[in-house]
C-alpha positions as CSV (number, residue, x, y, z in Angstrom):
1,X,0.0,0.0,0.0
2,X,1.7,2.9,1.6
3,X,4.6,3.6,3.7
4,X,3.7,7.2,4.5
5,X,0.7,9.2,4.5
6,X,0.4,12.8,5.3
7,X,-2.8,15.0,6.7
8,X,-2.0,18.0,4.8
9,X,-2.8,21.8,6.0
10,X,-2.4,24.1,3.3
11,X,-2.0,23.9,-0.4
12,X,1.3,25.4,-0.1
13,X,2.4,21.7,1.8
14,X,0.9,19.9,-0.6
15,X,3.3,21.4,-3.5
16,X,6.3,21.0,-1.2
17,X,6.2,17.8,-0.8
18,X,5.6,16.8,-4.2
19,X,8.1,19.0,-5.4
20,X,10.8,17.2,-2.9
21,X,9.6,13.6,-3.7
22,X,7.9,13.8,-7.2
23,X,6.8,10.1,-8.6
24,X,7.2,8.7,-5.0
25,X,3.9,10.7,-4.0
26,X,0.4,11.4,-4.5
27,X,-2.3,13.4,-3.9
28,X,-5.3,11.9,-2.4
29,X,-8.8,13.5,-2.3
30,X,-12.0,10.6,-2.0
31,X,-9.6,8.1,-2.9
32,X,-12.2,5.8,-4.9
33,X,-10.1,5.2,-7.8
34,X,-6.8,5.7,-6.1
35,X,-6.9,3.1,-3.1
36,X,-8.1,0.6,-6.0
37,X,-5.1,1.0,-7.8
38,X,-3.3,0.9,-4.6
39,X,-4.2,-2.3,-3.5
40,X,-3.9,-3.7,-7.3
41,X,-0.4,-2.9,-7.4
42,X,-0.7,-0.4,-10.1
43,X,0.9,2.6,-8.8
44,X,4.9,1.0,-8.7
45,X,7.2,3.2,-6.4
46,X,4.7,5.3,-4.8
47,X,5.7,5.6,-1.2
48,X,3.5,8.7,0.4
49,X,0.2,9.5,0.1
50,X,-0.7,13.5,0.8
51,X,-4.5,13.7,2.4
52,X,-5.8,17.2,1.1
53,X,-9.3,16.4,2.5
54,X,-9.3,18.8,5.2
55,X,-7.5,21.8,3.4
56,X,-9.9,25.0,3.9
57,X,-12.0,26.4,1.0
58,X,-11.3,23.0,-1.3
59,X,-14.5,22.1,-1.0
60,X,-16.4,25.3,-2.6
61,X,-18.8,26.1,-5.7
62,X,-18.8,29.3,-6.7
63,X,-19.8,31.5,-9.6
64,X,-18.0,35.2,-10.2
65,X,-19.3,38.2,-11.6
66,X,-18.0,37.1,-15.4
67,X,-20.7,34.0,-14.9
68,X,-17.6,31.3,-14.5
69,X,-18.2,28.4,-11.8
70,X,-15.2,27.3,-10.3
71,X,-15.1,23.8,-8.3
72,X,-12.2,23.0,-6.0
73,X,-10.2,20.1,-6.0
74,X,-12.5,18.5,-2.9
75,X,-15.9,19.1,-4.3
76,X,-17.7,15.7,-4.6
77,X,-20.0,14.2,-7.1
78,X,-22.3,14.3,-4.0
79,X,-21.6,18.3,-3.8
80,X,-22.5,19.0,-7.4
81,X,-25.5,16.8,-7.3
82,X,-26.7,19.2,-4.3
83,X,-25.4,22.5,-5.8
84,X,-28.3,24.9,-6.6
85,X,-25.3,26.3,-8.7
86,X,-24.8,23.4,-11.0
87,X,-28.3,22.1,-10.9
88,X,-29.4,25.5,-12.8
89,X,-26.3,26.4,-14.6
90,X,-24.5,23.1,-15.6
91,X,-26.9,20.7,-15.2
92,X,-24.9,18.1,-17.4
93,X,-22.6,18.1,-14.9
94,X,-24.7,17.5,-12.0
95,X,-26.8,14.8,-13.7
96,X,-23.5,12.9,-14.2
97,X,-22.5,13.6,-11.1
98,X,-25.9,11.5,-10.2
99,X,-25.0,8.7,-11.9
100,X,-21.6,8.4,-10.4
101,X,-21.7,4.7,-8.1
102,X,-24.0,4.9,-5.1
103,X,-24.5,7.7,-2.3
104,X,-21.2,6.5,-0.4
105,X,-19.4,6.6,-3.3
106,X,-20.4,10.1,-4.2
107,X,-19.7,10.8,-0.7
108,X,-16.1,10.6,-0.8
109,X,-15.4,10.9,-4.6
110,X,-14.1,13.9,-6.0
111,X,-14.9,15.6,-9.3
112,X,-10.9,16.6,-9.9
113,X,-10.3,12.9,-8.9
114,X,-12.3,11.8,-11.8
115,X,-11.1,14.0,-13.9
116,X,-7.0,12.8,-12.9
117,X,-7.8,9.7,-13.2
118,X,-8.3,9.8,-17.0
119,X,-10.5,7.3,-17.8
120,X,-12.7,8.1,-20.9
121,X,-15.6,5.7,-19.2
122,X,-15.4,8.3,-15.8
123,X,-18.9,10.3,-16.4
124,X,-17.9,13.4,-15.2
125,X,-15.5,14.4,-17.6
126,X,-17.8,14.2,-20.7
127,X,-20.2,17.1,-19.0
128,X,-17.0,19.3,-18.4
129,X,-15.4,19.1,-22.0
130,X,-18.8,19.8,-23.1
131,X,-18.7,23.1,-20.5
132,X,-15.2,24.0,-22.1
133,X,-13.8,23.3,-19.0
134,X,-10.9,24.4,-17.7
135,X,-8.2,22.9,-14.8
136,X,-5.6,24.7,-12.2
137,X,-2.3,23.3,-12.1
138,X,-0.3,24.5,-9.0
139,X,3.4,23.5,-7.9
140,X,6.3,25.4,-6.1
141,X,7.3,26.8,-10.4
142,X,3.9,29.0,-10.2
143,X,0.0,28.1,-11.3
144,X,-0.9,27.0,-15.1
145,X,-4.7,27.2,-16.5
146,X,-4.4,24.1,-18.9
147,X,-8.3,23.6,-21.0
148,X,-9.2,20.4,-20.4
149,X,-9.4,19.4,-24.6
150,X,-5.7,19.7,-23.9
151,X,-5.1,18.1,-20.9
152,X,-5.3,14.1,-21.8
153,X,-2.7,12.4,-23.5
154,X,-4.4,8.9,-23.7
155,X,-6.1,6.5,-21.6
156,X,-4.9,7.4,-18.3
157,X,-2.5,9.8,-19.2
158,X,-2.2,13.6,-18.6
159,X,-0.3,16.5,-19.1
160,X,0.2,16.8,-15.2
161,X,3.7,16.8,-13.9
162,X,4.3,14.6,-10.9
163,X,4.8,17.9,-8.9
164,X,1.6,19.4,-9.8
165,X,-1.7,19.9,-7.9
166,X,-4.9,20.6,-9.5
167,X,-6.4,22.9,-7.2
168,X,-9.7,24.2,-8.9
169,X,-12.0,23.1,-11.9
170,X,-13.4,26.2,-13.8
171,X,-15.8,27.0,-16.7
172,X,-18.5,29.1,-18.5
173,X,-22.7,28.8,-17.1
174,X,-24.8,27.9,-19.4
175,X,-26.2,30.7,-21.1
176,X,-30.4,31.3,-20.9
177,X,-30.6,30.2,-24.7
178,X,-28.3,26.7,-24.1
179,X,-30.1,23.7,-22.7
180,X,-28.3,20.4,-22.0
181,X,-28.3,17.0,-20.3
182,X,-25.8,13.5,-20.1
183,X,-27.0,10.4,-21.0
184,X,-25.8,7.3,-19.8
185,X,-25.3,3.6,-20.5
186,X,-24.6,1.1,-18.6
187,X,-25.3,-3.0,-17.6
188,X,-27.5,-1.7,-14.6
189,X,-28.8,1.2,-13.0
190,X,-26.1,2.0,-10.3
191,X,-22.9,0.9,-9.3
192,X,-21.7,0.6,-12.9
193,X,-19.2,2.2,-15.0
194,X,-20.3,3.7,-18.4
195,X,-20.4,1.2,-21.7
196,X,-21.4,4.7,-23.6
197,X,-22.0,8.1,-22.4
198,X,-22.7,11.4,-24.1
199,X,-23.4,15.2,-23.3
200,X,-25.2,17.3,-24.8
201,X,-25.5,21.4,-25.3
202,X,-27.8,22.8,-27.8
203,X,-28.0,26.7,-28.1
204,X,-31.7,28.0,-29.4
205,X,-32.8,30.8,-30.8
206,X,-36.6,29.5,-31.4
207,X,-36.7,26.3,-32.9
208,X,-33.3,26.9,-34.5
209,X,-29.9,25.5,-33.2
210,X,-27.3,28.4,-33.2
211,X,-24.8,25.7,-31.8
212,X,-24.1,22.6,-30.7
213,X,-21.6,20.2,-28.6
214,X,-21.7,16.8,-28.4
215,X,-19.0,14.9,-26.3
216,X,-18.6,10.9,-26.1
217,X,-17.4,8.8,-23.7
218,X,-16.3,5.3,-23.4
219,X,-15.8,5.0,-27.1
220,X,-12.5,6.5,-28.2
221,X,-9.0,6.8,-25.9
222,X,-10.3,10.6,-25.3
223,X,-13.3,11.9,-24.7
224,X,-14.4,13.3,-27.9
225,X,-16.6,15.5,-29.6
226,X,-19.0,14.3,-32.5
227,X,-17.6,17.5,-34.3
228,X,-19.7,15.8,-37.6
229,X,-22.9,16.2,-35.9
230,X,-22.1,19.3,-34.1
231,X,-21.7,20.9,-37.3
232,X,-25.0,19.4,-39.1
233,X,-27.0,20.7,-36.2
234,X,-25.8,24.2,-36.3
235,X,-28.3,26.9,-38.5
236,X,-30.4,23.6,-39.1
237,X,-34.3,24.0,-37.5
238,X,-34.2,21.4,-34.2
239,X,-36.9,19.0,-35.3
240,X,-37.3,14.9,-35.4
241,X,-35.6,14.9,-38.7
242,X,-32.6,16.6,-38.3
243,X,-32.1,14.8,-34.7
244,X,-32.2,11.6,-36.1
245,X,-29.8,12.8,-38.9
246,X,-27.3,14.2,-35.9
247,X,-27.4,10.9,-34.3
248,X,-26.2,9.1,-37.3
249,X,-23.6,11.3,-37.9
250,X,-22.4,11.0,-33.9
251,X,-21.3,7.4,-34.5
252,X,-18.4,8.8,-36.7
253,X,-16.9,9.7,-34.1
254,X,-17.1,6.4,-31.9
255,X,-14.0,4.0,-32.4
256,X,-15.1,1.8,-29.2
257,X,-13.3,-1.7,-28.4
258,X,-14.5,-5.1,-28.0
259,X,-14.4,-6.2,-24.4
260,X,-16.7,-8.8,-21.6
261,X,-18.8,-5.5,-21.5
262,X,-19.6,-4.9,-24.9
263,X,-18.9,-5.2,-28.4
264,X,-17.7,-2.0,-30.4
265,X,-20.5,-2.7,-33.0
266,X,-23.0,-2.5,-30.1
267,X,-21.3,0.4,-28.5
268,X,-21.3,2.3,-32.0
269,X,-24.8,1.9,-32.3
270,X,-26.0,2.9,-29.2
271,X,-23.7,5.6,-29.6
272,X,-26.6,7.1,-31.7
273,X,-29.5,5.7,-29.6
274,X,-28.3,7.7,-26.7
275,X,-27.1,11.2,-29.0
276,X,-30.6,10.9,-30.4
277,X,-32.6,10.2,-27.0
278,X,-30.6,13.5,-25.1
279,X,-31.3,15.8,-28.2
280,X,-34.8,14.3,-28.3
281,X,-35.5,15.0,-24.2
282,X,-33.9,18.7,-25.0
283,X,-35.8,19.4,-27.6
284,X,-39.2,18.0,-26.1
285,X,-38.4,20.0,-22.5
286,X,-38.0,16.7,-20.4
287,X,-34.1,16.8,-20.1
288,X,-34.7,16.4,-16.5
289,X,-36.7,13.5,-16.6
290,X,-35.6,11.1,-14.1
291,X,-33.5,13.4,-11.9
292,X,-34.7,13.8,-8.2
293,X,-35.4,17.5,-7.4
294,X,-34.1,16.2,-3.9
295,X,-31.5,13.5,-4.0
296,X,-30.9,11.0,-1.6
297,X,-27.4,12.1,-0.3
298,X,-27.0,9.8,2.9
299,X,-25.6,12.9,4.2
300,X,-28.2,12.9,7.5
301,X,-30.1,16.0,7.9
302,X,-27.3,18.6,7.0
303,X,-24.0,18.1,5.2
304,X,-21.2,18.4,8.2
305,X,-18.6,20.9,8.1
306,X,-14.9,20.3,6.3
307,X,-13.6,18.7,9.7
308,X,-10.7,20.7,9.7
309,X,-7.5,19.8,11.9
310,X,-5.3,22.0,13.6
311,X,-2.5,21.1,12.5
312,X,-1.1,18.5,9.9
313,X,-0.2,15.1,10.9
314,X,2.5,12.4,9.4
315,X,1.7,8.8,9.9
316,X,3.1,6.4,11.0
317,X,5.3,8.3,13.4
318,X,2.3,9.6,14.8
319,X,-0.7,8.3,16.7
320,X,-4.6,8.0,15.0
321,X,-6.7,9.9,17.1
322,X,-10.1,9.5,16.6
323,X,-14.1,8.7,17.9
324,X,-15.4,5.9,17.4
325,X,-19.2,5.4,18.5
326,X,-19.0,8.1,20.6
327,X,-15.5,7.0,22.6
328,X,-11.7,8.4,21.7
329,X,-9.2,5.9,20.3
330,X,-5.8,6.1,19.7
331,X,-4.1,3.6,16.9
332,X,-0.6,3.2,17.2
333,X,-1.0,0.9,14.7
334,X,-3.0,-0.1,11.1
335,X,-1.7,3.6,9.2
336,X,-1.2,1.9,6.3
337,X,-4.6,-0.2,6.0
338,X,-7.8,0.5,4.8
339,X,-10.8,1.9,7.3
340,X,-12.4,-1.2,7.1
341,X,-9.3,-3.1,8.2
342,X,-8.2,-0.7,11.2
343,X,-11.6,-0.8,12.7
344,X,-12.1,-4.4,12.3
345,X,-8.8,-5.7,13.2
346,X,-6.7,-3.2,15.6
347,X,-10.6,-1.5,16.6
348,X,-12.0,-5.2,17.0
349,X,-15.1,-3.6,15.7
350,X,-16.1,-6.6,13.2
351,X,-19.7,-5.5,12.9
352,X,-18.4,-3.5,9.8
353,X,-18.2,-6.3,6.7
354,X,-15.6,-7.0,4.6
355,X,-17.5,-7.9,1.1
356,X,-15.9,-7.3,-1.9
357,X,-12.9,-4.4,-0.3
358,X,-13.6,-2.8,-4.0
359,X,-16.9,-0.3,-3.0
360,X,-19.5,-2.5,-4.8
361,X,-21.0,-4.5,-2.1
362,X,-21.9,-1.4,0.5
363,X,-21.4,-4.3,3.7
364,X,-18.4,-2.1,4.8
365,X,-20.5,1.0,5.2
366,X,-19.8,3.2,8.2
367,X,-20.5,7.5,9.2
368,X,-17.5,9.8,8.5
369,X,-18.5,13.1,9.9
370,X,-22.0,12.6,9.4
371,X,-21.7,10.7,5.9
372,X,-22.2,7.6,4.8
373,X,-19.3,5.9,3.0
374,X,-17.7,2.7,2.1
375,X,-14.9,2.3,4.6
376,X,-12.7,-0.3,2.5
377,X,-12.2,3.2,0.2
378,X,-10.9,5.1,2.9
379,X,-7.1,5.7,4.2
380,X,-6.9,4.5,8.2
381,X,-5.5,7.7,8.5
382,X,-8.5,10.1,7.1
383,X,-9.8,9.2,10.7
384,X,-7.8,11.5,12.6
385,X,-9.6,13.9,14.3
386,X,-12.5,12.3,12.5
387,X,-16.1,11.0,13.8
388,X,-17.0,7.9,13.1
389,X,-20.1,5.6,13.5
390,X,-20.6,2.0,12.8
391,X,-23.6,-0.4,13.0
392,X,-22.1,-1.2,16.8
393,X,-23.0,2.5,17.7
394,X,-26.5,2.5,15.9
395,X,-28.5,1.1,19.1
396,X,-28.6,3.1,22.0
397,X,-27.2,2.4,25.5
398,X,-29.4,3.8,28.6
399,X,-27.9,3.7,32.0
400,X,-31.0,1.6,34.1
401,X,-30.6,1.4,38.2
402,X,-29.9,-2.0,40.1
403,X,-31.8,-3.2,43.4
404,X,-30.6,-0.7,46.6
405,X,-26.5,-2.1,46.5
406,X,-26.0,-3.0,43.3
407,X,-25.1,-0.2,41.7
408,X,-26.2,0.7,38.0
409,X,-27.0,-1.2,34.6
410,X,-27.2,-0.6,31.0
411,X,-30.1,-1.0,28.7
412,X,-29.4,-1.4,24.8
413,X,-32.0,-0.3,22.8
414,X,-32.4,-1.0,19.0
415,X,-32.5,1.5,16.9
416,X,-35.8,1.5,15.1
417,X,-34.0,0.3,11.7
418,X,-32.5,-2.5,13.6
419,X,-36.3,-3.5,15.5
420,X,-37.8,-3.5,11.7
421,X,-35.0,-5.5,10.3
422,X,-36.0,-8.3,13.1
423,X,-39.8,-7.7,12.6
424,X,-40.0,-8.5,8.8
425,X,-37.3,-11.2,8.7
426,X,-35.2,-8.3,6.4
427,X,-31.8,-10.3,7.9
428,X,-30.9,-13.3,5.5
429,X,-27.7,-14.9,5.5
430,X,-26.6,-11.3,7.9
431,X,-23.6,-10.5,5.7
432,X,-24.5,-7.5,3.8
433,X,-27.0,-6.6,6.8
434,X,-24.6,-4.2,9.0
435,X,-24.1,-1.9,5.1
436,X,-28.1,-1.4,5.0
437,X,-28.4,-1.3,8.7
438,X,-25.9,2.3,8.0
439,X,-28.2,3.5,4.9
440,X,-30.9,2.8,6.1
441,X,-30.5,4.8,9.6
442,X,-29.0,7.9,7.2
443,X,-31.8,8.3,5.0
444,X,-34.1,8.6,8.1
445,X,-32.1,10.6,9.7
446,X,-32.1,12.8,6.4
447,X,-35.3,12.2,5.5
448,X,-37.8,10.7,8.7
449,X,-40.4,9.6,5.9
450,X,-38.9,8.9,2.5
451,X,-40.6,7.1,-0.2
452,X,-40.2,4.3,-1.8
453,X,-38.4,5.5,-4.8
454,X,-36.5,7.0,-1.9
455,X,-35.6,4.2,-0.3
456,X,-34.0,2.4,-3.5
457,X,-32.1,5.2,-3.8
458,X,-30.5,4.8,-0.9
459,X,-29.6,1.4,-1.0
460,X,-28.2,1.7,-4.9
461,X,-24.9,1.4,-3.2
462,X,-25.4,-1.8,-0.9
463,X,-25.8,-5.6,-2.6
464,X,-27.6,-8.3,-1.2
465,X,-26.4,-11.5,-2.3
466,X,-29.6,-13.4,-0.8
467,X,-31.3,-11.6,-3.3
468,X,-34.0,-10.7,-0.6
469,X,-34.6,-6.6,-1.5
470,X,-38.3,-6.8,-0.8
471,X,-38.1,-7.7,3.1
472,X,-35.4,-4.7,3.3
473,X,-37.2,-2.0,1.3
474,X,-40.3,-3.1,4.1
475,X,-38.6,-2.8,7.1
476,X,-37.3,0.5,6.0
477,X,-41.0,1.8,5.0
478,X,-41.8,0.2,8.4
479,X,-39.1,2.1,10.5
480,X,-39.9,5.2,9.0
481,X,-43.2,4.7,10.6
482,X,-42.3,3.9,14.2
């Protein structure tokens, strides 16, 4: 894994570091994609991991006075979903955002992160090539805007120097005349990476296109624009014909693979089924279709502050100080594990799951200052100074008196998520059952009576393997009664 791993303070640290140790570090934000490559050994010679999760102000949307939204390098897919800012002013990006994993995943996983990561199948990057995004470099030489057209070399490549820090995301609002949305395909409706996406901005002037973008993904090395059928549209009237005509032309520019997921020829053609469903929902009005004007965020009933620490910390050579159900723990030990693995075995809390340690399964699911996220994602070391809770601190202990002499007791009560999940029989084989247990107490606690649609929404991210949804979904709908 890692040998070091730093809780950073200040941009400024970040840079210095990378600047002294170059290729041997890296930057983590969420982590989702980075731990993954971690722990399948495809990150040779990297020795130090930088934690700029709790760096001040990283976390912001905003919009100037030129109408350009910047995003910093710790907004999460979860943020944008939320933002009233990219909801009405880039709404392709927060529907993507939306269709990024499961709530937990969203929790922790950063747009910049999906952006570094390079992948031409990661959703968000399609919406922000579209946006004419672009991305702040920043190391000890000075800053560099870089657009983001420029800024992939390949699959997994980038221009970014190994001492380099993207520190904020930037581009135009949609204008009043533009309209736009992100379509996505995939083999099921969470939880699953993209086997064709596509974004799409139309400018109107009545029922005339003045402009359009199209970007693909998953379907060439680069996310690409269908520059054919972004030309056809333009000065054409936006009607049935000339749709279906723009879709055709889309599929020029798809050069997809063959792989278990899909085969090009199938990829190609949906290319055009999904250009010619997004201009189709823009040009009847129902780009929005689908979208939940509140999303399930498994945040509870607020989001939490950035958990900022006093000072930066290096481990191992120092302690992991953190809560844990309520009660202060110090780790001497387990800095270069997983969440999951320090709780369950130096924390010998073994209540949280080890499923499938890749953030598909949800059984691993604890709180991280407030949230909900899949604990085999996260660095041991993110809990300093954190708050966590796992399904051993969901039921409640009351003190109760003894007879005269015997001093005083403790009552455990269940928490009403746990008393349904008895009632209707909801716990199968038990394995995954601690994961739902956690979602399941976060969407009451952010919404007391959600429905049903509600419910499924906040369980996208946990799997059971018993196949037994209906008794869960019930006990749910039945604790939110109690």
């Amino acid at each position: 894994m890692w040998h070091n791993y730093i809780n950073a303070t200040s941009t400024d640290e970040v840079v210095k570091i990378l600047g002294e140790k170059k290729e041997r570090a890296r930057v983590i934000a969420g982590g989702t994609d980075l731990i993954l490559e971690l722990e399948r050994g495809l990150r040779k010679g990297l020795d130090t991991l930088i934690d700029v999760s709790r760096i001040p102000n990283l976390d912001q949307i905003t919009i100037d006075e030129d109408d350009v939204i910047h995003l910093g390098a710790m907004v999460t897919h979860n943020a944008c979903v939320d933002s009233k800012i990219i909801r009405k002013k880039a709404y392709p990006l927060a529907r993507a955002s939306w269709e990024v994993g499961a709530p937990q995943i969203r929790n922790r996983g950063t747009i910049a992160g999906n952006i570094i990561t390079a992948s031409p199948a990661n959703d968000t990057i399609s919406p922000l090539m579209a946006l004419g995004a672009n991305v702040t470099l920043l190391s000890t030489r000075g800053e560099r805007t870089v657009p983001l057209k420029e800024f992939y070399l390949g699959v997994r490549k980038t221009v970014m120097q190994a001492d380099e820090m993207l520190v904020e995301i930037s581009f135009p609002a949609l204008k009043k005349s533009q309209r736009g949305t992100f379509v996505k395909l995939a083999l099921r409706r969470a939880q699953a990476i993209s086997l064709v996406n596509a974004t799409i901005i139309v400018d109107l002037k009545e029922d005339t296109v003045k402009s359009a973008v199209i970007t693909l993904g998953a379907v060439t090395p680069i996310i690409t624009h269908a520059e054919e059928a972004e030309k056809f549209l333009a000065k054409k009237k936006f009607n049935k014909k000339n749709i279906a005509q723009a879709a055709e032309l889309a599929t020029l520019a798809a050069h997809p693979i063959d792989d278990v997921r899909g085969s090009a020829a199938y990829r190609r053609e949906m290319v055009r089924v999904i250009t010619a469903r997004g201009l189709t929902a823009i040009h009847d009005e129902t780009e929005q279709a689908g979208m939940p004007k509140k999303p399930i965020l498994l945040w509870g009933q607020e989001e939490e502050g950035g958990n900022q620490i006093a000072e930066g910390r290096s481990f191992p050579s120092a302690t992991i100080e953190t809560t844990i159900n309520g009660k202060a723990y110090s780790f001497t030990s387990g800095s270069e594990k997983t969440l999951l693995r320090l709780l369950r075995e130096d924390g010998m809390m073994t209540g949280t799951k080890e499923g499938c340690a890749e953030g598909e399964c949800g059984a691993c699911t604890v709180f991280l200052d407030g949230k909900a996220v899949m604990a085999c994602l996260v660095p041991a070391p993110r809990a300093h100074g954190a708050e966590i809770t796992t399904v051993e601190g969901l039921a409640t202990l009351t003190p109760t008196p003894l007879p005269e002499g015997e001093g005083q007791g403790v009552t455990e009560k269940l928490h009403p998520i746990q008393e349904a999940f008895v009632e209707n029989g909801a716990v199968q084989c038990g394995y995954c059952t601690p994961g739902f247990l956690m979602s399941g107490a976060k969407l009451l606690e952010e919404k007391p009576h959600p429905s049903h649609n509600e419910i499924e929404q906040a369980i996208t991210g946990n799997l059971c393997r018993c196949t037994g949804y209906y008794k869960i979904v019930k006990a749910i709908e039945d604790a939110s009664k109690s």
